[in-house]
MDTraj code that builds the backbone (N, CA, C; nanometers):
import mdtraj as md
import numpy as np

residues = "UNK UNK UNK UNK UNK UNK UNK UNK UNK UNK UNK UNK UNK UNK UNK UNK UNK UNK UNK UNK UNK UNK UNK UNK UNK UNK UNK UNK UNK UNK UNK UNK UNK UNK UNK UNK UNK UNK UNK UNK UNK UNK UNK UNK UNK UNK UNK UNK UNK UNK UNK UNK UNK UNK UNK UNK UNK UNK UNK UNK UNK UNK UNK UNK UNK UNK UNK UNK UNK UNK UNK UNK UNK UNK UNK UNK UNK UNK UNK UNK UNK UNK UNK UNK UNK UNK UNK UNK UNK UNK UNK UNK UNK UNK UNK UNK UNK UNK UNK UNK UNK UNK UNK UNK UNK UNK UNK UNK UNK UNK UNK UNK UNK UNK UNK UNK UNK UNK UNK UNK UNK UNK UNK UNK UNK UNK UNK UNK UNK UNK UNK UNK UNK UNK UNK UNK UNK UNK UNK UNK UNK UNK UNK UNK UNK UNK UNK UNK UNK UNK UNK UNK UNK UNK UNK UNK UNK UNK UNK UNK UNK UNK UNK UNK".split()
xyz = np.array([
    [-3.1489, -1.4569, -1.4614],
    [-3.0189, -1.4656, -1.3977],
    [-2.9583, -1.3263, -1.3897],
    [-2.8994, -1.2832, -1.2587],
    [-2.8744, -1.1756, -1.2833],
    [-2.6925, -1.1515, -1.2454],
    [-2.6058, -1.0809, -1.2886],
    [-2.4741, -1.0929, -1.2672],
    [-2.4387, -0.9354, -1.1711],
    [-2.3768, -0.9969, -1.0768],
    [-2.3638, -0.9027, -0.9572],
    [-2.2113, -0.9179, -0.9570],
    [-2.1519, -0.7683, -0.9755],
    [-1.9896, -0.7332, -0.9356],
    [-1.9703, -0.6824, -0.7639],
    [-1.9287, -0.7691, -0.7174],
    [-1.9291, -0.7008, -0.5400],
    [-1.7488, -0.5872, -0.5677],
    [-1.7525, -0.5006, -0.4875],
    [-1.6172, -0.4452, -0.4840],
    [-1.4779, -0.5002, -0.4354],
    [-1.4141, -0.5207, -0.4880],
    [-1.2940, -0.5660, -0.4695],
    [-1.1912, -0.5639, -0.3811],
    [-1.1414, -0.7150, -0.2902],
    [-1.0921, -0.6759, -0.1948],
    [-0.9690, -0.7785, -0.2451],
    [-0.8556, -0.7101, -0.2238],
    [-0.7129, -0.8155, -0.2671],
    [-0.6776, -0.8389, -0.1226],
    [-0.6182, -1.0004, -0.1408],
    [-0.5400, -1.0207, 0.0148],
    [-0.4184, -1.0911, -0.0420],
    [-0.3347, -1.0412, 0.0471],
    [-0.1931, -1.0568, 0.0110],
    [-0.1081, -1.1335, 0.1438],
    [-0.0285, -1.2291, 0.1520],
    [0.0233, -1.2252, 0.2655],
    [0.1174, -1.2766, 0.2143],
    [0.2561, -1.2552, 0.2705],
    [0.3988, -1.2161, 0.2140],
    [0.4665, -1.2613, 0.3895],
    [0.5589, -1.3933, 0.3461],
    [0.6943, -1.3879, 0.4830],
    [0.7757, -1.3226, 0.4421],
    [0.8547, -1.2561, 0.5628],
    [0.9300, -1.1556, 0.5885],
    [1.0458, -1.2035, 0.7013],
    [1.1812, -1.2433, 0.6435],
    [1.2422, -1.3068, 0.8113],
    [1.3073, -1.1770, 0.8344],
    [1.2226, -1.0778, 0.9223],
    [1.3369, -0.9634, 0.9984],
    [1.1845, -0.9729, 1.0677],
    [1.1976, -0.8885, 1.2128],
    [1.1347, -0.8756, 1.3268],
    [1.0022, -0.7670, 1.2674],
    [0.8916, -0.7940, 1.3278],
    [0.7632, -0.7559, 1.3122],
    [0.8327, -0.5582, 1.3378],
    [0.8365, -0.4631, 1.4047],
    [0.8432, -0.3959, 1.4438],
    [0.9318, -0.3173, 1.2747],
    [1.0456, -0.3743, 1.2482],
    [1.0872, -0.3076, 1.1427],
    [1.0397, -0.3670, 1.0016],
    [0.9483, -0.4670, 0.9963],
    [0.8265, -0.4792, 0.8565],
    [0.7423, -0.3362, 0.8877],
    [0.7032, -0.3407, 0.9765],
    [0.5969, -0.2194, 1.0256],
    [0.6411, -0.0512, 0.9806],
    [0.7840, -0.0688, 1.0257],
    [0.8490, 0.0432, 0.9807],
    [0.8788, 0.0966, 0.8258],
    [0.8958, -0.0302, 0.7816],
    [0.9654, -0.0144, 0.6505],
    [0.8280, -0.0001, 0.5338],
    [0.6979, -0.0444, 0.5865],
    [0.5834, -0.0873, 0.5347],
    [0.5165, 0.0554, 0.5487],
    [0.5708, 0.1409, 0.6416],
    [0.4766, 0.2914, 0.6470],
    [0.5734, 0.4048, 0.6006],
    [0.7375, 0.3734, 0.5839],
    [0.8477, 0.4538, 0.5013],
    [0.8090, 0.4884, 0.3799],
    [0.7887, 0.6543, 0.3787],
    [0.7653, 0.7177, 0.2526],
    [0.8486, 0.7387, 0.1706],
    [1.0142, 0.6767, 0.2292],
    [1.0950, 0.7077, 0.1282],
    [1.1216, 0.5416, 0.0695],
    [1.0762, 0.4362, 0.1426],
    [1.0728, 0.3341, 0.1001],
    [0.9443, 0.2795, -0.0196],
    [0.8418, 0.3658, 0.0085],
    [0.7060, 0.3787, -0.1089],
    [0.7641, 0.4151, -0.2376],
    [0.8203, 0.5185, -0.2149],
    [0.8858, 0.5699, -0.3662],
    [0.9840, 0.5234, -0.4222],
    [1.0675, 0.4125, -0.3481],
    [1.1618, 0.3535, -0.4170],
    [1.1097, 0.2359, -0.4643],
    [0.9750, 0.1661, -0.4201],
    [0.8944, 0.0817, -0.4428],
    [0.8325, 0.0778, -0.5859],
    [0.7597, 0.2199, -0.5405],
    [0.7114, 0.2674, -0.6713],
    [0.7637, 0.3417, -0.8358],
    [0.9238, 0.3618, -0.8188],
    [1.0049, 0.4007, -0.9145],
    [0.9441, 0.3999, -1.0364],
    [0.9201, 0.3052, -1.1013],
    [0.8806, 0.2351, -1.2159],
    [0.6921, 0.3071, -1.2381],
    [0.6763, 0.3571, -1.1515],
    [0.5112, 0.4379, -1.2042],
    [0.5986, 0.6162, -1.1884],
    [0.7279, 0.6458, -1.1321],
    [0.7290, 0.7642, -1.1125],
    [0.6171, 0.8169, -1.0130],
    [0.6082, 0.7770, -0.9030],
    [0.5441, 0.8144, -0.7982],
    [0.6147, 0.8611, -0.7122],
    [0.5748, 1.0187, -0.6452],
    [0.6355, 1.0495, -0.5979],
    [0.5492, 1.1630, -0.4308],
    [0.6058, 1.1820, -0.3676],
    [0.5124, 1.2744, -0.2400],
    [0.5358, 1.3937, -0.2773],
    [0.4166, 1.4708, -0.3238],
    [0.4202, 1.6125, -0.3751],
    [0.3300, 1.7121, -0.2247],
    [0.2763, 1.6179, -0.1008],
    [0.2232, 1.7210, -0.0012],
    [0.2095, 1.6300, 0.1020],
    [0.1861, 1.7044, 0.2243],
    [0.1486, 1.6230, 0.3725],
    [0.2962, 1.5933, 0.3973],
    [0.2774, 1.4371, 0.4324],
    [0.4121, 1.4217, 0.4951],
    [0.5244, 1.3597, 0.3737],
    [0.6278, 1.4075, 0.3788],
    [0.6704, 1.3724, 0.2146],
    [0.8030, 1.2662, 0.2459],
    [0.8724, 1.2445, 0.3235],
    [0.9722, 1.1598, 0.4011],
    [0.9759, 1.0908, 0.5665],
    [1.0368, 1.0242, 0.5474],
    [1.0483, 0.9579, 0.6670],
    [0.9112, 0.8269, 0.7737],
    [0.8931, 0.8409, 0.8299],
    [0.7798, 0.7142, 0.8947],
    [0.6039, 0.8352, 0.9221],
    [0.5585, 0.8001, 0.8414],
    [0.4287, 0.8510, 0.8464],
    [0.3494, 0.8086, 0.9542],
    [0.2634, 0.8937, 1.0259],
    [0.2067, 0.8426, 1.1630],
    [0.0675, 0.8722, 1.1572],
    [-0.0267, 0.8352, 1.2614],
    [-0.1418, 0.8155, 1.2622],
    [-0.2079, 0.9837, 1.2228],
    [-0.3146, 0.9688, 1.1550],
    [-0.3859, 1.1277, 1.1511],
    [-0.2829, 1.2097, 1.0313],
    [-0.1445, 1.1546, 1.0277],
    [-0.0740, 1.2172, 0.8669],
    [-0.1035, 1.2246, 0.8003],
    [-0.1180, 1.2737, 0.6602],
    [-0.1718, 1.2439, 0.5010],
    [-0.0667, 1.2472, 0.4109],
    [-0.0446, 1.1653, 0.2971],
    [0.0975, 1.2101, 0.2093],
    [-0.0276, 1.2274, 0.0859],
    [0.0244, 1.3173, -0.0157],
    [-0.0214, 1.2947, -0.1644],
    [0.0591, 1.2347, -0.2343],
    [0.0290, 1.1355, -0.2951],
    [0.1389, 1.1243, -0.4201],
    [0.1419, 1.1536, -0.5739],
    [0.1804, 1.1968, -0.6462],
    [0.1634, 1.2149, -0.8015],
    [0.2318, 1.0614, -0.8357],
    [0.1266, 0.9750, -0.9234],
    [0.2321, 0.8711, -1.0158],
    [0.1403, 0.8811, -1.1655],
    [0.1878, 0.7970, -1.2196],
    [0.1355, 0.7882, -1.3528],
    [0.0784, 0.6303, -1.3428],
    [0.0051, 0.5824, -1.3865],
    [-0.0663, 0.4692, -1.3429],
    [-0.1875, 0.4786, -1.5025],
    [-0.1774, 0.3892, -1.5718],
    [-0.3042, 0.3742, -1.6453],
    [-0.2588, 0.4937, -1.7711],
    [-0.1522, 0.4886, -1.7890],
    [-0.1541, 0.6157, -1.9052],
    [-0.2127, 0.7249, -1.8858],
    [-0.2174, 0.7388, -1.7277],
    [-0.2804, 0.9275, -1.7013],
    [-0.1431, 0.9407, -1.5728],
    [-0.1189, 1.0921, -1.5207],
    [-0.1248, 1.1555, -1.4529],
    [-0.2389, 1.1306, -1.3827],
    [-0.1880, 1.0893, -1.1972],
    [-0.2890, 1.0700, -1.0997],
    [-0.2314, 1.0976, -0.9708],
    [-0.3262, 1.1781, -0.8944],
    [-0.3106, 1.2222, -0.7589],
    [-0.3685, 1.1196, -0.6687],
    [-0.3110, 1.0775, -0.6013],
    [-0.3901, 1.0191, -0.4653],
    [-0.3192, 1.1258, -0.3392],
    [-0.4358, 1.1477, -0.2711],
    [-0.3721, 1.1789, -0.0768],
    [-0.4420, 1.0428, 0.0114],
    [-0.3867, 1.0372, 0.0786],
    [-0.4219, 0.9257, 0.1812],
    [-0.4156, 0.9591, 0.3056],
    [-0.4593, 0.9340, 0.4015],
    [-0.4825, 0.9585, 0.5451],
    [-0.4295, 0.8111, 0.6368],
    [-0.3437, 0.8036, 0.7164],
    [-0.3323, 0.7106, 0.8199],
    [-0.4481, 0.7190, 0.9170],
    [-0.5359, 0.6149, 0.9147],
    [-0.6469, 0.6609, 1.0382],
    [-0.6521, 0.5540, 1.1314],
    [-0.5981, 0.4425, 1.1711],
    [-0.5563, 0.3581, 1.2652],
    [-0.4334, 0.2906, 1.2674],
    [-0.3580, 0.3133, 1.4064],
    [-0.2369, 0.2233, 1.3942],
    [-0.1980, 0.2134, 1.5226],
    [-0.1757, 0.0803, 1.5019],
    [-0.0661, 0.0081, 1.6608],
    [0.0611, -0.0287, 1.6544],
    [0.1608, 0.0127, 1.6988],
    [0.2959, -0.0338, 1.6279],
    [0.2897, -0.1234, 1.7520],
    [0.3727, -0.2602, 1.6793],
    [0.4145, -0.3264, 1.5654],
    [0.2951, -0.3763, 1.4819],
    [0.1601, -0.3738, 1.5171],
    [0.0740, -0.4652, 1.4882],
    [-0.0191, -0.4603, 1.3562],
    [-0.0434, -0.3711, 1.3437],
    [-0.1580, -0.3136, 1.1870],
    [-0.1146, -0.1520, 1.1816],
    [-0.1655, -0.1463, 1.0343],
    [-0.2141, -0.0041, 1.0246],
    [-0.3098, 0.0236, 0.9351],
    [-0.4225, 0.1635, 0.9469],
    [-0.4651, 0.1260, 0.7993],
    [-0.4737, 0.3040, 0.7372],
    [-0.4452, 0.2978, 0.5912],
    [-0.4474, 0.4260, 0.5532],
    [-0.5890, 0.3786, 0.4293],
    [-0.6641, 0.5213, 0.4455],
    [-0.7775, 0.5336, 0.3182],
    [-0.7478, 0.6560, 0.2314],
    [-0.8283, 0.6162, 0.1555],
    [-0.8297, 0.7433, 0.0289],
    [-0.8846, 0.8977, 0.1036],
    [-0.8265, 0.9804, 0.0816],
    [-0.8647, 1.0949, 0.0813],
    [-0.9615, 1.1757, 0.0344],
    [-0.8618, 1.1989, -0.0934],
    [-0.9035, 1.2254, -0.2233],
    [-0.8265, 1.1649, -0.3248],
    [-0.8654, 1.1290, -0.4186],
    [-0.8120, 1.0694, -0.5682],
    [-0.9536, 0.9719, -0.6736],
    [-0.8996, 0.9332, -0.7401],
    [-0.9716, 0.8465, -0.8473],
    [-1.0602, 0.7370, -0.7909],
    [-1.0811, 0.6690, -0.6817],
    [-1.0963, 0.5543, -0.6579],
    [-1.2398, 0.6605, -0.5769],
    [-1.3556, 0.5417, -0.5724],
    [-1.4896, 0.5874, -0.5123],
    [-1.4791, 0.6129, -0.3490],
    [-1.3346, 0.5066, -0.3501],
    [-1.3029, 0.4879, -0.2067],
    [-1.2045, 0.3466, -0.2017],
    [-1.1171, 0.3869, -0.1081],
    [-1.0189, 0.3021, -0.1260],
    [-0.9460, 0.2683, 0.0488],
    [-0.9176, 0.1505, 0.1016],
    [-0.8553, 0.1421, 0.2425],
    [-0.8259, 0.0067, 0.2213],
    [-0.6946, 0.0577, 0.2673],
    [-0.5193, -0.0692, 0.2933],
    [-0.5194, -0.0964, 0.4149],
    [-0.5612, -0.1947, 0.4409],
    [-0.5429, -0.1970, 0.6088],
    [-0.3887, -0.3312, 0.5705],
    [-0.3036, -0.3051, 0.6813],
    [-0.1642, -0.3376, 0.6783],
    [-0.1634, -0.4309, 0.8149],
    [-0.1706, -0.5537, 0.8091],
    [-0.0792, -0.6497, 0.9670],
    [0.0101, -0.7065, 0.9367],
    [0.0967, -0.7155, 1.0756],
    [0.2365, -0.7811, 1.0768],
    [0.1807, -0.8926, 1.2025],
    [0.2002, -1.0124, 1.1695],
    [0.1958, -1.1450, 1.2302],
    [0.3373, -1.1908, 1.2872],
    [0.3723, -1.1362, 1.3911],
    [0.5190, -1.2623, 1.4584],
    [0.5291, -1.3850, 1.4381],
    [0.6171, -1.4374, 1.3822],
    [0.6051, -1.5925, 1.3571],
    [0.7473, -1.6282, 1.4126],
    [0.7592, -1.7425, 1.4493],
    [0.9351, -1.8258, 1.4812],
    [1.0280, -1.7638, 1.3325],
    [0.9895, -1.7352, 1.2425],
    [1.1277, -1.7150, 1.1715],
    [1.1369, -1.5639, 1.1093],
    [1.0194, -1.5108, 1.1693],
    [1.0186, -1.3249, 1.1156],
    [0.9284, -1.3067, 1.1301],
    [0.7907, -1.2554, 0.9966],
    [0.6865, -1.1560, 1.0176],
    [0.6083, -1.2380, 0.8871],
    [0.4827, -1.2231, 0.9030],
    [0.3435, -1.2419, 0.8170],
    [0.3140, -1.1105, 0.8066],
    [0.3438, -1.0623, 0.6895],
    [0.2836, -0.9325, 0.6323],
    [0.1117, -0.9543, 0.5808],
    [0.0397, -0.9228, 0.6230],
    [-0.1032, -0.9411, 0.5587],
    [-0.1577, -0.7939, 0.5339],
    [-0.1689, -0.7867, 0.4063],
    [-0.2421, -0.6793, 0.3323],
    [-0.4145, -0.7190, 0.3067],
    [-0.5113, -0.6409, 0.3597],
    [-0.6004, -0.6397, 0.2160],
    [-0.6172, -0.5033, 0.2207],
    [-0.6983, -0.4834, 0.0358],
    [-0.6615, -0.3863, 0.0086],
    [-0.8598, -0.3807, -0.0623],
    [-0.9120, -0.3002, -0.0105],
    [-1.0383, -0.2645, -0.0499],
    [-1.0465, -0.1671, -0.1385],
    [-1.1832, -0.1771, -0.2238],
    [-1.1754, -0.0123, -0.2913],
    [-1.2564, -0.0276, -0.4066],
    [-1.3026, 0.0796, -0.4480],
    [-1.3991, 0.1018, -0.4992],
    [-1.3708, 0.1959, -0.6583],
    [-1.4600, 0.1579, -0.7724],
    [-1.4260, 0.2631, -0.8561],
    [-1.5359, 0.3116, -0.8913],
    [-1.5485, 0.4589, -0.9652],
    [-1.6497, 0.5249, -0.9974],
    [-1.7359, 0.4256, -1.1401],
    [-1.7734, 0.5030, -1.2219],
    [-1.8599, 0.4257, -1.2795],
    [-1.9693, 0.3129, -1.3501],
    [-2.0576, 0.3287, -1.2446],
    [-2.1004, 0.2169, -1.2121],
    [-2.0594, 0.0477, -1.2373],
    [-2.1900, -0.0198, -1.3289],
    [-2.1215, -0.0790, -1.3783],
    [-1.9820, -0.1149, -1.5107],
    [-1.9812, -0.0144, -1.5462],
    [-1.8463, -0.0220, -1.6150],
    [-1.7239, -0.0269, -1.5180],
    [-1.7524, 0.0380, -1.4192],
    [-1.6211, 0.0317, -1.3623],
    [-1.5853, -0.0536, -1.2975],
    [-1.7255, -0.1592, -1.2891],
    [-1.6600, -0.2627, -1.1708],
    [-1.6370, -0.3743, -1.2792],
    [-1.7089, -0.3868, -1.4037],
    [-1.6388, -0.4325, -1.4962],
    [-1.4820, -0.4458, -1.5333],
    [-1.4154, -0.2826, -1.5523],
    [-1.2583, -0.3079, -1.5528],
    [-1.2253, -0.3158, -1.4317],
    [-1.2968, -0.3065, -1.3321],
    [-1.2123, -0.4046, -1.1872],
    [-1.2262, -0.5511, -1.2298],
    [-1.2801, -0.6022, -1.2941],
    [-1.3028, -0.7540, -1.2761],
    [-1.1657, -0.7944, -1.4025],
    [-1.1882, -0.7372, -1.4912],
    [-1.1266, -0.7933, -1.6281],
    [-0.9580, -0.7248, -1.6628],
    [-0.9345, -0.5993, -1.5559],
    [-0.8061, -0.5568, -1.5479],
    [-0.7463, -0.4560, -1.3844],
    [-0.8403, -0.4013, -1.3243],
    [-0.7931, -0.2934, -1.2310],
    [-0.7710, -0.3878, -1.1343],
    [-0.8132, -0.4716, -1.0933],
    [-0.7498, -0.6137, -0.9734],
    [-0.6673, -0.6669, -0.9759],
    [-0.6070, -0.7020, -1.1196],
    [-0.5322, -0.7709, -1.0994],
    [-0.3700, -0.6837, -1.1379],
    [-0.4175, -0.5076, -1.1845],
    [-0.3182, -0.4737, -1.1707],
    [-0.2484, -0.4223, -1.0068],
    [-0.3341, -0.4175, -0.9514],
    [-0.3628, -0.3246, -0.8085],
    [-0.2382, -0.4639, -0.7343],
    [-0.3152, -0.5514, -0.7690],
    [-0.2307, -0.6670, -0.6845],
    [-0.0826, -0.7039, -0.7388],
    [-0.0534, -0.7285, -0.8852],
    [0.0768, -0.7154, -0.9011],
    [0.1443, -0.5938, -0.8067],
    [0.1372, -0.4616, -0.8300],
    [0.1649, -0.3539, -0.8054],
    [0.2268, -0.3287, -0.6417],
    [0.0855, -0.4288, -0.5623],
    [0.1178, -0.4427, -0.4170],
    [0.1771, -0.5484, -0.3591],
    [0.2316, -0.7339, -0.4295],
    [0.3169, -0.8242, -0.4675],
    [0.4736, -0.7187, -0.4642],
    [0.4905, -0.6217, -0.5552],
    [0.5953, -0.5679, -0.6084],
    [0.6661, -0.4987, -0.4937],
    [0.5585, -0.4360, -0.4350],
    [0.5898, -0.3287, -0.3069],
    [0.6014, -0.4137, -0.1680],
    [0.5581, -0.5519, -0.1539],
    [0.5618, -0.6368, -0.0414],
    [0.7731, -0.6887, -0.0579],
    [0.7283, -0.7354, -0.1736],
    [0.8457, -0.7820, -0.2626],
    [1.0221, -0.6913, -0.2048],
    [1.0182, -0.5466, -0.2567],
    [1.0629, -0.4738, -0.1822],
    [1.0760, -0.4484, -0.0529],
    [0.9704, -0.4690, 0.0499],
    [0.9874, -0.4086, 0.1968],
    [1.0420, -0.5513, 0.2141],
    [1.0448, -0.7025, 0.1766],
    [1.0706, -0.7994, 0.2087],
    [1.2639, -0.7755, 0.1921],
    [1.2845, -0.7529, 0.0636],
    [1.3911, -0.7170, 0.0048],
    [1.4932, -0.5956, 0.0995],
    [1.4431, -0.5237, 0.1832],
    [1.5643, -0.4736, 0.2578],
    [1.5090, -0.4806, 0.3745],
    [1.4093, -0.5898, 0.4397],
    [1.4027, -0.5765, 0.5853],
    [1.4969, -0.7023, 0.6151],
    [1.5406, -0.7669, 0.4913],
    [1.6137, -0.8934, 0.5221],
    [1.7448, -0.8436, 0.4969],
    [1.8169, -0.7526, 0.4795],
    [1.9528, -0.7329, 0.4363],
    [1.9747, -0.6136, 0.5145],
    [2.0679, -0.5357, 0.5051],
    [2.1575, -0.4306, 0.6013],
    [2.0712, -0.3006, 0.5286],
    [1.9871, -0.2969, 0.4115],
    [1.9224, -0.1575, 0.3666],
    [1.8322, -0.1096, 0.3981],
    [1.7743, -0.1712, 0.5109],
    [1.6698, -0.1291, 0.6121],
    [1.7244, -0.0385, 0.7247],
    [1.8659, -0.0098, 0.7309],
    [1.9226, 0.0590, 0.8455],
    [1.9413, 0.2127, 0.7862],
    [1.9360, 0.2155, 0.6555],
    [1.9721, 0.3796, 0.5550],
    [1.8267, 0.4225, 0.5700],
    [1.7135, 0.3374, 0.6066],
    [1.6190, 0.4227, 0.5834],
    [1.5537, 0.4507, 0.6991],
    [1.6002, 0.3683, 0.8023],
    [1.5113, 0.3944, 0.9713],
    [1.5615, 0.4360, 1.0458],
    [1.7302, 0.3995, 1.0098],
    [1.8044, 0.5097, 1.1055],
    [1.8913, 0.6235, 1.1004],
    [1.8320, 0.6714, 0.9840],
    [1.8609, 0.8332, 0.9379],
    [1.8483, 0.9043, 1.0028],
])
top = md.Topology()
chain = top.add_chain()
for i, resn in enumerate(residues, 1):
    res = top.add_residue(resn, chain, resSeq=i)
    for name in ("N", "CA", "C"):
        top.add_atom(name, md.element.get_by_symbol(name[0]), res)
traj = md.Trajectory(xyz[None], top)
């Protein structure tokens, strides 16, 4: 018998009642990431560091994640507004990592659908703590950040950050 770890793909899908076009917006806001992310101290230290990140951009971020200091850069490498987007790993910790992002129109707002692919370095150990802890933190983490863009695309605090 042999035990096979495939790489890990989280899917997330989150209603949203405000219009597909400003989920989209608020879902690629770098100043809305970091207010997301508060609680790891993540922050844009290069590339594009504020405002709506666009196709071919890269942001880095510094957060703390896992009891280390960690860099990720990311690259936007496909996007249709209102419809998807997807950003991959650059460079950082992960073997390889890509968020692809859709917004679904529905009668009462937006279907946010995340999955979130990715890979970690060492071999099987690493897909080990993907199975027994790095999955299921990855997914709280991106729950938290859906949670948020849900949280001011439905109230008046989606207007401080898109129409600055």
């Amino acid at each position: 018998m042999t035990f096979e770890l495939v790489m890990p793909t989280i899917h997330l899908t989150t209603f949203i009642q405000a219009p597909a076009a400003r989920v989209f917006d608020l879902a690629r806001s770098i100043d809305l990431h970091r207010i997301s992310m508060e609680r790891f101290k993540e922050e844009p230290v290069a590339g594009t560091r504020s405002g709506l990140i666009e196709q071919g951009e890269t942001v880095t971020w510094r957060a703390k994640h896992l009891f280390k200091s960690r860099l990720l850069r990311s690259r936007i490498t496909e996007m249709k507004r209102p419809e998807k987007f997807t950003d991959e790993q650059a460079e950082g910790d992960f073997s390889s990592m890509r968020h692809e992002h859709y917004f679904k129109p529905c009668e009462n707002g937006t279907i946010l659908i995340d999955l979130f692919h990715f890979e970690t370095p060492y071999g099987w150990l690493g897909k080990m703590v993907n199975t027994v802890y790095l999955t299921g933190y990855m997914k709280r983490m991106l729950e938290h950040r859906n949670e948020v863009i849900r949280k001011y695309a439905e109230s008046d605090q989606w207007r401080k950050l898109l129409q600055a």
